[in-house]
C-alpha positions in Angstrom: 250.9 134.7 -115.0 251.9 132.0 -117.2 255.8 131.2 -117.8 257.5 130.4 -120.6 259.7 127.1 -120.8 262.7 129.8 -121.3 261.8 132.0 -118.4 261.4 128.9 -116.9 264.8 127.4 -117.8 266.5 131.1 -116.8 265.1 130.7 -113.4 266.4 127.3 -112.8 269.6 128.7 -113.1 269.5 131.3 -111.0 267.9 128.8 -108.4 271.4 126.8 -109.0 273.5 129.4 -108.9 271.9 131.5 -105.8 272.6 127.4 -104.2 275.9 127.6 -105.3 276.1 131.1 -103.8 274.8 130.0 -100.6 277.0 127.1 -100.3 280.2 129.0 -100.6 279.4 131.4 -98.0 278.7 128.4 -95.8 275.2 128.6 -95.0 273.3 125.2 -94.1 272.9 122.2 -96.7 269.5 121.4 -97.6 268.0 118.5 -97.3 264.7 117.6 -99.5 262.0 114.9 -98.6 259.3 113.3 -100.3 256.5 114.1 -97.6 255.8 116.0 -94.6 256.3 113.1 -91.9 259.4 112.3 -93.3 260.8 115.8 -93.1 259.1 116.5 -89.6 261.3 113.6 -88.7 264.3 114.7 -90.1 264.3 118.4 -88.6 263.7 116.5 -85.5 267.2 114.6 -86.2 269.1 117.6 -87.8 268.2 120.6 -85.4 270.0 123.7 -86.8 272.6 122.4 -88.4 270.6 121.0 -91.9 267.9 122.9 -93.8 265.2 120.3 -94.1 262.0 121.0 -96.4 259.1 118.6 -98.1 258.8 118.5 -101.5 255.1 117.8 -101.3 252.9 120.6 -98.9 250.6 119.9 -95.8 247.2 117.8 -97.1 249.0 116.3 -100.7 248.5 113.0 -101.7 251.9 111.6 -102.1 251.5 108.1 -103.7 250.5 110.0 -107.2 251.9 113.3 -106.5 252.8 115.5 -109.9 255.8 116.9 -109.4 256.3 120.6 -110.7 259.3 122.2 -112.9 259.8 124.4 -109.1 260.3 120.9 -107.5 263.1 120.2 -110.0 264.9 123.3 -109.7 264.6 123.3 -106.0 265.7 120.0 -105.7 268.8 121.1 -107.7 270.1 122.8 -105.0 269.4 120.2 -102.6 272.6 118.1 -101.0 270.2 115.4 -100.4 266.5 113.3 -100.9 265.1 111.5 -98.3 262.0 109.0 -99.6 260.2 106.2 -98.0 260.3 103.7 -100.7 258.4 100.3 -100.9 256.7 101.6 -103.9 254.4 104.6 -102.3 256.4 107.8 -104.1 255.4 106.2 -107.7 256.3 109.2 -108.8 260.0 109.5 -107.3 261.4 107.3 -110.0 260.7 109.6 -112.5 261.8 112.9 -110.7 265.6 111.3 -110.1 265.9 110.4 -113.5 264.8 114.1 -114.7 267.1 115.4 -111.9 270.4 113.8 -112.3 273.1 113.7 -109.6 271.3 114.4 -105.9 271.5 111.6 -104.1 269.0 109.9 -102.3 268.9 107.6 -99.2 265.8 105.6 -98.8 264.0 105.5 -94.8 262.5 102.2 -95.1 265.8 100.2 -95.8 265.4 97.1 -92.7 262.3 97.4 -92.4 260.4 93.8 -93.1 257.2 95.4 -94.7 253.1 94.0 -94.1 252.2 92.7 -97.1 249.2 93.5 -99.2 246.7 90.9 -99.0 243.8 92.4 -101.5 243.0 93.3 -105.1 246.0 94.5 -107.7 248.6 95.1 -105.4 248.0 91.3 -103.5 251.7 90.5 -102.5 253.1 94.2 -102.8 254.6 95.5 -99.6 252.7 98.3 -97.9 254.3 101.2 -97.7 252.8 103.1 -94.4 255.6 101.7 -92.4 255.5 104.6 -90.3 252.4 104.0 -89.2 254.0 101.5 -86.7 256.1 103.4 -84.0 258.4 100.9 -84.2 259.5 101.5 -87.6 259.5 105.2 -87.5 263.0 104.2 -85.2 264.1 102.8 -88.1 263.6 105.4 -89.8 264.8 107.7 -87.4 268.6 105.9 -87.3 268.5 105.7 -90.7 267.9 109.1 -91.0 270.6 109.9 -88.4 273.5 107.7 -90.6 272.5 109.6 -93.6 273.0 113.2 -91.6 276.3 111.9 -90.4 277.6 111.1 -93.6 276.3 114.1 -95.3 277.8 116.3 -92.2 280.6 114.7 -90.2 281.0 117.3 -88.2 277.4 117.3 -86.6 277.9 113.7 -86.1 277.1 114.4 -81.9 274.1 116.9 -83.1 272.5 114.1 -84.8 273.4 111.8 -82.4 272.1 113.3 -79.4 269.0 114.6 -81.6 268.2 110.6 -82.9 268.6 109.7 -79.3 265.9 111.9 -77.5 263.6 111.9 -80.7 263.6 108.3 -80.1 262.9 108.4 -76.9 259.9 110.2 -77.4 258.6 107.6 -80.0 258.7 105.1 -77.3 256.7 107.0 -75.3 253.7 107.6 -77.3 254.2 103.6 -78.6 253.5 103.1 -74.7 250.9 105.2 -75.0 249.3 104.4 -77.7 249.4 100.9 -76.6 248.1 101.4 -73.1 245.0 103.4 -74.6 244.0 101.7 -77.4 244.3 97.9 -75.3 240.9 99.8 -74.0 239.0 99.0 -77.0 236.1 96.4 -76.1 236.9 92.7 -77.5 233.7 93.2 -79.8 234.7 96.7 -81.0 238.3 96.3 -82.3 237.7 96.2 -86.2 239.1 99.3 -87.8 237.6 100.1 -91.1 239.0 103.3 -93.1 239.4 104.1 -97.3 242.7 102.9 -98.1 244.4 99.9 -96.4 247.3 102.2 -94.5 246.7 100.9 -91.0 248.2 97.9 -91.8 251.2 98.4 -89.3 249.4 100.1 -86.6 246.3 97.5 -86.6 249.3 94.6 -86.3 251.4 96.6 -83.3 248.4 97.4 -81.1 245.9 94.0 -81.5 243.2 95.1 -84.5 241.4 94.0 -87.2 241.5 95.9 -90.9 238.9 96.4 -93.2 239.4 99.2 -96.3 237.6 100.1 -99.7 241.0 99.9 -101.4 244.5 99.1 -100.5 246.5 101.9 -101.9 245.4 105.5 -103.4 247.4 105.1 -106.7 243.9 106.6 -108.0 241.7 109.2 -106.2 238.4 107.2 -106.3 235.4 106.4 -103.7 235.6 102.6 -104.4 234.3 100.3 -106.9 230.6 99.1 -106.0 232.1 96.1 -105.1 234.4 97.0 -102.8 232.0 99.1 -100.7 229.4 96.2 -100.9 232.1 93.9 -99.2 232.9 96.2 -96.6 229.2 97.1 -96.0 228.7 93.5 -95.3 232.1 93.3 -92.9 230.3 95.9 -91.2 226.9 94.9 -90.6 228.4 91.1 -90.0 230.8 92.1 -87.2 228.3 95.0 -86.4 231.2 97.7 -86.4 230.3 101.4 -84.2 232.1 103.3 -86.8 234.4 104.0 -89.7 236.7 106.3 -90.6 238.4 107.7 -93.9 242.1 109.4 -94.6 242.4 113.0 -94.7 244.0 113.1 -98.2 240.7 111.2 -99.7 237.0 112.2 -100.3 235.1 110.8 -97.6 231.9 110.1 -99.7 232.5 106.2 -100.1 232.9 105.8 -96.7 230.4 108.1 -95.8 227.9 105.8 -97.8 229.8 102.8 -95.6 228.1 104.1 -92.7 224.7 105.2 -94.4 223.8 102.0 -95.3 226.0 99.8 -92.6 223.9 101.7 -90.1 227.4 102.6 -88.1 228.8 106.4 -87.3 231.0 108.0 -89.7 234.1 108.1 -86.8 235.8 111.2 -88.5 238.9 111.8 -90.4 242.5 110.2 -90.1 245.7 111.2 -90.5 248.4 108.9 -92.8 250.5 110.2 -95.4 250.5 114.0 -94.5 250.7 116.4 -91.9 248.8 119.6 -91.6 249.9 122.8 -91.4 251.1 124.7 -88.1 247.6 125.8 -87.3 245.9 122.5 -88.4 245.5 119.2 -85.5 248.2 117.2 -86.9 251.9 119.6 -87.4 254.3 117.4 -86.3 254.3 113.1 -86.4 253.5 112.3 -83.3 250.6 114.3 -82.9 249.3 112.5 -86.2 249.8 109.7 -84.3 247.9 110.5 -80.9 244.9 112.2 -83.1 244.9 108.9 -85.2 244.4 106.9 -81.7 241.9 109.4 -80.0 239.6 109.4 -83.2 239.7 105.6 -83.0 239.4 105.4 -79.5 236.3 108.2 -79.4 234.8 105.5 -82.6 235.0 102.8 -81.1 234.4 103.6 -77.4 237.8 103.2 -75.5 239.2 105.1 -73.0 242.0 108.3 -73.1 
């Protein structure tokens, strides 16, 4: 059934209005975010007291997400928007201007970012800072200041929240770090679709190699760019490679075809999956990212 822009309009306001409703009788603020891992965090930090939802689902591709009329209206209601920034919502611009007065707090702020080193975007900074456990505890206090201001009175909910989240951050950094030093001198070159391993490849001692460094377009790569990284490959004679879960695989796929190296599987970056899929929560992206690589390449879990 197709809407009309005035049944449209009519059921923004009763959006607002239920919102308003809602807020009177005291029920929890909500809290909107850009993408899955940055609300998985923030539920993680809030607990009960905040009512935390993603404005894109499990498997979208954020960096050139269209937004819908329902994201507008929902947002409308929302008390506040968490983003990541350094340019990967190219689309979040936009939204605030058609929404108006929600503000937003932005989860990368002291972060130094990696910076791109290839093609258009040479000099930009990339934005999968969260691929790096250490940043995600950036992200994580900053997270925590924003629920504190939004919510004094849950100031020792958040606190105590941000504190054991954190903690288990550490952990899988320790982890992740013990595993993946396991990875053979020779066999420490990962190779994906789009350059978002940046971070991780600099915390745990590996070399990158991509088709392209951001997916502001859905594309399999130019014939140039899989040439180069077909050479990389054969050159540095690379096990495997591996693609994001939000991309076709086909480029790569023809990576490995003609590299003569295994087509390591699918990884995880700028979405979770669902409840049911491998990846619900952040640090389980995390840990499936490493054992795919790991299993690739030949460490050890």
């Amino acid at each position: 059934m197709i809407r009309s822009p005035r049944n449209l309009f009519l059921a923004g306001l009763l959006a607002v209005a239920g919102t308003a409703q809602a807020a009177a009788a005291g029920e929890k603020k909500t809290v909107l975010t850009t993408f899955t891992i940055l609300a998985d965090m923030a539920k993680n930090v809030a607990g009960n007291r905040l009512n935390v939802v993603s404005i894109t689902k499990p498997g979208a591709e954020i960096h050139g997400y269209q937004f819908t009329p329902s994201d507008l209206v929902n947002a409308r209601g929302a008390a506040l928007i968490l983003n990541n920034g350094l340019g990967l919502e190219l689309w979040f611009e936009k939204f605030t201007r058609q929404l108006g007065k929600v503000p937003s707090v932005t989860l990368t702020d002291g972060i130094k970012p990696v910076s791109i080193s290839a093609d258009a975007y040479k000099g930009k900074p990339n934005p999968h800072a969260w691929m790096s456990p250490k940043n995600a505890l950036i992200y994580v206090e900053n997270i925590r200041k924003a629920f504190v201001k939004l919510d004094p009175a849950g100031t020792r909910v958040f606190n105590a929240n941000a504190k054991a989240y954190s903690d288990q951050i550490r952990a899988v950094d320790a982890r992740l770090k013990t595993q993946l030093a396991t990875l053979p001198r020779n066999q420490r070159a990962l190779v994906t679709c789009e350059g978002a391993f940046s971070y991780l490849t600099r915390d745990y001692g590996l070399s990158e190699h991509y088709l392209w460094p951001v997916n502001a377009e859905e594309g399999q790569g130019t014939p140039r760019q899989i040439k180069g990284v077909i050479d990389v490959v054969r050159a540095e004679k690379i096990p495997a490679v591996f693609c994001e879960s939000t991309v076709p695989t086909r480029g790569m796929q023809q990576v490995a075809k003609e590299a003569g190296a295994r087509f390591g599987g699918v990884l995880y970056v700028d979405s979770l999956t669902d409840a049911k899929g491998p990846v619900p929560t952040y640090l389980k992206l995390l840990q499936k990212d490493a054992d795919t690589i790991l299993k690739g390449l030949g460490g050890q879990k």
